[in-house]
C-alpha distance (Angstrom), angle and dihedral (degrees) to the residues before:
residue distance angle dihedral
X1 . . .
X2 3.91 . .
X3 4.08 90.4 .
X4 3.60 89.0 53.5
X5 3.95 98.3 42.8
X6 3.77 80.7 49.6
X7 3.79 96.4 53.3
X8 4.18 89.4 43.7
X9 4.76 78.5 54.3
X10 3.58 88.0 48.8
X11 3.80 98.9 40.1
X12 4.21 86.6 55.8
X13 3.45 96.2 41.4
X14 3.81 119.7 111.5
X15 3.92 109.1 -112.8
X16 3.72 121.4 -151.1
X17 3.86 119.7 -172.8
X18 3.56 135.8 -171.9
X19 3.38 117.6 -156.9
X20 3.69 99.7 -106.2
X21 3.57 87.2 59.7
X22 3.82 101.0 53.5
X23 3.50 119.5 92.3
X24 3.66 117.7 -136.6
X25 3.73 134.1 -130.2
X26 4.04 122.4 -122.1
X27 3.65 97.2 -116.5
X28 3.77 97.1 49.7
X29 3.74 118.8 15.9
X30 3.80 90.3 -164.7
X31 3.70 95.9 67.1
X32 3.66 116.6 84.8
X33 4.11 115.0 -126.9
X34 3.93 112.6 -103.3
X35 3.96 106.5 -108.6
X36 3.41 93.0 -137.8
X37 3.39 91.3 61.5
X38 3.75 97.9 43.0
X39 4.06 85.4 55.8
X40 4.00 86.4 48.4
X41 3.43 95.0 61.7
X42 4.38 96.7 38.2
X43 3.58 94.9 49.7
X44 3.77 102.3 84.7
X45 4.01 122.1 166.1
X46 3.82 116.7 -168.0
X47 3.61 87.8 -112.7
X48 4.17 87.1 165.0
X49 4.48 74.5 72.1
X50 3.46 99.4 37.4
X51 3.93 97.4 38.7
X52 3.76 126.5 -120.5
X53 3.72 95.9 -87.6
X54 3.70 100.9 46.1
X55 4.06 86.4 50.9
X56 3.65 87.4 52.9
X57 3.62 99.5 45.5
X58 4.48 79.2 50.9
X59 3.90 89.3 61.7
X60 3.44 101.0 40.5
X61 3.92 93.1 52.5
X62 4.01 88.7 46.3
X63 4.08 87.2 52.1
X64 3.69 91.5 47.7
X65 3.95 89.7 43.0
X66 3.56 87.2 50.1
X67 3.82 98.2 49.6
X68 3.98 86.3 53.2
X69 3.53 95.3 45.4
X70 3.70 97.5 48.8
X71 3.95 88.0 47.6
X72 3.84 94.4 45.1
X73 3.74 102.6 40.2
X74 3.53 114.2 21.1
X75 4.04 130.5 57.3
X76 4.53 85.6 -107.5
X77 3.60 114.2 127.2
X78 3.69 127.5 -132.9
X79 3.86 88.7 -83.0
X80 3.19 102.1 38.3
X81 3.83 88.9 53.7
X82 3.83 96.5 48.0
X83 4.25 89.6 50.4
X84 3.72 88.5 59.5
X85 3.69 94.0 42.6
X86 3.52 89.7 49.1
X87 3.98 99.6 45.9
X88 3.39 87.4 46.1
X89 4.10 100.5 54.0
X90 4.42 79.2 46.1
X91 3.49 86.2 61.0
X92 3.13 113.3 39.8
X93 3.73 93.8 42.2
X94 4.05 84.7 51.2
X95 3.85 101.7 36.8
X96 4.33 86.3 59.6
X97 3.67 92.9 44.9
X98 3.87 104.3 -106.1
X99 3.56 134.3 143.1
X100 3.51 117.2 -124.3
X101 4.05 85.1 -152.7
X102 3.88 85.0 64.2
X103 3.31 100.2 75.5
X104 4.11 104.1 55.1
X105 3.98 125.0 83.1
X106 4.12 113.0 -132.4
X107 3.77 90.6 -88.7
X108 4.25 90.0 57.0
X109 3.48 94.2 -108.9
X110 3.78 116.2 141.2
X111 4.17 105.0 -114.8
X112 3.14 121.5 -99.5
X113 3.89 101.9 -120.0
X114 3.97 86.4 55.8
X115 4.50 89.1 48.1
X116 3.85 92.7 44.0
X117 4.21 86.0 51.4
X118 3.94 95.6 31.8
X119 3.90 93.5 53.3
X120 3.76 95.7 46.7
X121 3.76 86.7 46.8
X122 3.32 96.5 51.3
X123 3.92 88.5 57.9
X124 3.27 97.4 70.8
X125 4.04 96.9 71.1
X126 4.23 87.4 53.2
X127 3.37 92.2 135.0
X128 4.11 99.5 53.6
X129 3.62 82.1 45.3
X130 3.62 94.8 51.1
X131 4.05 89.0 56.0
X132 3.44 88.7 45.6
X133 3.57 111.1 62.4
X134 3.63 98.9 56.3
X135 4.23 82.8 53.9
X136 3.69 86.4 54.1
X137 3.58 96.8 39.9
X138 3.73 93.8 52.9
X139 4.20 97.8 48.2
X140 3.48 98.3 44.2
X141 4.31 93.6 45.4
X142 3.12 107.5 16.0
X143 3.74 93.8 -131.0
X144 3.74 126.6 95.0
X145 3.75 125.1 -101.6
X146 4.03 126.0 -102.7
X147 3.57 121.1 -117.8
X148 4.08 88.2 -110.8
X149 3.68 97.8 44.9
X150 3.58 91.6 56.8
X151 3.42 93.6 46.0
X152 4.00 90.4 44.6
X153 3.30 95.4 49.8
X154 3.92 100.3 41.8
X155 4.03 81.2 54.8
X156 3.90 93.1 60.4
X157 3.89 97.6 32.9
X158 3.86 90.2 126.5
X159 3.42 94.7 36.7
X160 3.80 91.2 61.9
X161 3.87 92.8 31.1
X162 3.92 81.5 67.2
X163 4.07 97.8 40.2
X164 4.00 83.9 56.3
X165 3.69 97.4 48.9
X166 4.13 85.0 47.2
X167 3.71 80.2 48.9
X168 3.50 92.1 61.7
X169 3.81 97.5 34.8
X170 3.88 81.0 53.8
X171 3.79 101.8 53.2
X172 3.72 94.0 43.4
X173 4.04 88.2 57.1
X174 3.25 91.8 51.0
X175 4.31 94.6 56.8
């Protein structure tokens, strides 16, 4: 749990980079590598160990984390929250080799093996998730939260962390 509070510190830290520092990309050696992607591709689990599923179940927790973390305790917006989450479950996901297609059933639903492990994952950050639904509940209404919605809603965080990503998985089937 320390390695992944750490990543969460290092993910919300300001970054400064000199240009001898930056690494470049192939196609144009001018433009620095994103960070996110550099972390993508050096944080490697032995998901051969772990299995595929339980390694996916890992990065979708630390995206959803993320997202609550970056809502609860730092000055991110909603949006801003949910592009880090996102680019970070891409690349982790990519950087250790694993299809995001792998972890859906035929009918898009996320399997259960990866739900059962996501949700109780997803627990463990309760208390950035707790701070974080009022946030949310404010921007997108305009109205403050009640004491039982938050506490509703930071129950089945990872529940509807996964029904947005099936969401997603969803719409893109359908185009």
């Amino acid at each position: 749990m320390k390695k992944y509070l750490l990543l969460v510190f290092l993910l919300f830290t300001p970054v400064a980079y000199s240009a001898s520092e930056t690494e470049t990309t192939p196609s144009n050696p001018l433009t620095p590598e994103n960070p996110f992607k550099k972390l993508g591709n050096q944080m490697k689990l032995n998901c051969k160990d772990v299995g595929e599923d339980s390694c996916t179940s890992r990065f979708i927790a630390m995206s959803a984390c993320s997202f609550a973390y970056g809502v609860a305790e730092s000055d991110k917006s909603f949006k801003e929250s949910l592009d880090i989450a996102d680019e970070l479950f891409a690349l982790l996901m990519r950087g250790n080799g694993i299809s995001v297609h792998n972890m859906f059933t035929k009918d898009n639903l996320v399997k259960e093996s990866i739900r059962s492990e996501t949700i109780a994952r997803v627990k463990k950050c309760e208390t950035w998730t707790k701070k974080t639904v009022p946030k949310i509940v404010l921007e997108r209404t305009g109205k403050p939260a009640t004491p039982e919605f938050i506490e509703g809603a930071t129950r089945t965080f990872g529940e509807w962390w996964l029904r947005s990503i099936e969401g997603i998985r969803k719409n893109a089937a359908k185009n």
